[in-house]
C-alpha positions as a Python dict, from the first residue, in 0.01 Angstrom:
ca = {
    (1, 'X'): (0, 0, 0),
    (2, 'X'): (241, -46, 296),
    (3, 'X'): (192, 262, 582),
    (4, 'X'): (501, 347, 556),
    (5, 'X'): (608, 292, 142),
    (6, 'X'): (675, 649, 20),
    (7, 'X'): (811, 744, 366),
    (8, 'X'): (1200, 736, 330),
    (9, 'X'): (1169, 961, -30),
    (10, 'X'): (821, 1196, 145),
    (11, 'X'): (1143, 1260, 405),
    (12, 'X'): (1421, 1320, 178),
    (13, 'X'): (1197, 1558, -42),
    (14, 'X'): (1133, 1776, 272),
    (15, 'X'): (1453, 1766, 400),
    (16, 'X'): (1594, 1873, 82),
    (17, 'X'): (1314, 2175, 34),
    (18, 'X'): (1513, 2315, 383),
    (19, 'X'): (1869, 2192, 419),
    (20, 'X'): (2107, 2276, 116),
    (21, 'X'): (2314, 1956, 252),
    (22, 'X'): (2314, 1818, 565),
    (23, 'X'): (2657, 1792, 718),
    (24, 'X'): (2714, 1543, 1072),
    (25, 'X'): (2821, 1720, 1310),
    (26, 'X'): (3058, 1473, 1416),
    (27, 'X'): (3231, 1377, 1135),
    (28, 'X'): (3144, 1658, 842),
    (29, 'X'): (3063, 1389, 608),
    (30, 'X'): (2724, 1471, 463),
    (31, 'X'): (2593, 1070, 414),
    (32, 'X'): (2308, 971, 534),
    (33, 'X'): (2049, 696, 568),
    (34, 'X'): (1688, 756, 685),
    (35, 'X'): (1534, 535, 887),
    (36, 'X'): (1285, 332, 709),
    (37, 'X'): (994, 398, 903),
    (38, 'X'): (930, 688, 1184),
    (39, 'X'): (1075, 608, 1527),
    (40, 'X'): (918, 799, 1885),
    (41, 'X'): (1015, 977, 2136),
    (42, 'X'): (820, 986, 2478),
    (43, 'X'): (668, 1337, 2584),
    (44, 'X'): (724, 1444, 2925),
    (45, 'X'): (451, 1648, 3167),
    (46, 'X'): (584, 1928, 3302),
    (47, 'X'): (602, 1796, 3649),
    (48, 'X'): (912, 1564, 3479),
    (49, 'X'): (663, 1272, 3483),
    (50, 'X'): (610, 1028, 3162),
    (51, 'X'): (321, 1104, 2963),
    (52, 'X'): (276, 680, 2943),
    (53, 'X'): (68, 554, 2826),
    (54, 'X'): (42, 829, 2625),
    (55, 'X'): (204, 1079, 2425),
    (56, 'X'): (495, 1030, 2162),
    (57, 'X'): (654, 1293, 1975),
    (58, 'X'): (698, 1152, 1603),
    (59, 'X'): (1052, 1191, 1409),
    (60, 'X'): (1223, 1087, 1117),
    (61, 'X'): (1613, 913, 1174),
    (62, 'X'): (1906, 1024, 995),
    (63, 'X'): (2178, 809, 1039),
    (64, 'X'): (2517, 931, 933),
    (65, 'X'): (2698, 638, 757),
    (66, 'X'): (3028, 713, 835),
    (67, 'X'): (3001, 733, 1204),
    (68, 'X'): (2661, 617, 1284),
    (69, 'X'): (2549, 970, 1465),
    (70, 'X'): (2155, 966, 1445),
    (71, 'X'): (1949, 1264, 1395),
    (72, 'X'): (1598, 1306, 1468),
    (73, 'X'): (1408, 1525, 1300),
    (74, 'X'): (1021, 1610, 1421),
    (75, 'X'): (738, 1527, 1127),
    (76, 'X'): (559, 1807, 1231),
    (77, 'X'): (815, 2037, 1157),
    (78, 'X'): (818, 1850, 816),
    (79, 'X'): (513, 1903, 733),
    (80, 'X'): (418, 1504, 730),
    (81, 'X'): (175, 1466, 1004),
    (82, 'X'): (-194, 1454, 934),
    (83, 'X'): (-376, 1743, 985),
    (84, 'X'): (-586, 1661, 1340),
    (85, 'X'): (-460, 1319, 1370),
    (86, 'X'): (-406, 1401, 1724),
    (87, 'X'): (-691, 1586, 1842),
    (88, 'X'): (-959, 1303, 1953),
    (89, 'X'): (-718, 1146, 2165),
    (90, 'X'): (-570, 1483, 2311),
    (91, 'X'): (-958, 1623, 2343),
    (92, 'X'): (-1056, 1284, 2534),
    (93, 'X'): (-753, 1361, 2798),
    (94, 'X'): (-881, 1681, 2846),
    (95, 'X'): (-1238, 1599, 2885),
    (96, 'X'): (-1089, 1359, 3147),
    (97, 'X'): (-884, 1585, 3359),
    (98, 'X'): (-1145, 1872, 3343),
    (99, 'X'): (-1365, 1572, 3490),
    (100, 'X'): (-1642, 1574, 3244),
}
């Protein structure tokens, strides 16, 4: 199986579970694509710096058809990241800045 087969309709099943109907907030049309596989956003340090290479902050993209405004929604607040899948690499970067 692909990574990413089931992940357009795993998004569309939690979006529906928390938004009646999603509505752009540009246009008020309410159609959308989703992105066909999960797209990134960089995570900053709160000195303003780049966490690179580094952190990314998952999301899903909903792109409104009509006009082409893109949402992006976090996985985690979907519910679709793996439980942990984070935590070696964010333990190692702690191990390394607490010098051990």
């Amino acid at each position: 199986m692909a990574p990413f087969e089931n992940f357009v309709p795993a998004v569309a099943q939690a979006l529906q579970q928390r938004v009646a109907k999603p509505e752009c907030p540009l246009c008020k049309q309410s159609q959308w694509v989703i992105n066909d596989v999960p797209v990134s956003a960089p995570v900053f340090e709160k000195t303003g710096e780049i966490k690179f290479p580094g952190s990314a902050m998952p999301l899903a993209a909903l792109i409104c058809r009509n006009c082409g405004y893109t949402a992006l929604i976090s996985l985690g607040a979907l519910g679709m990241l793996k439980p942990n899948a984070a935590a070696p690499a964010a333990t190692a970067a702690s191990a390394a800045t607490n010098g051990e």
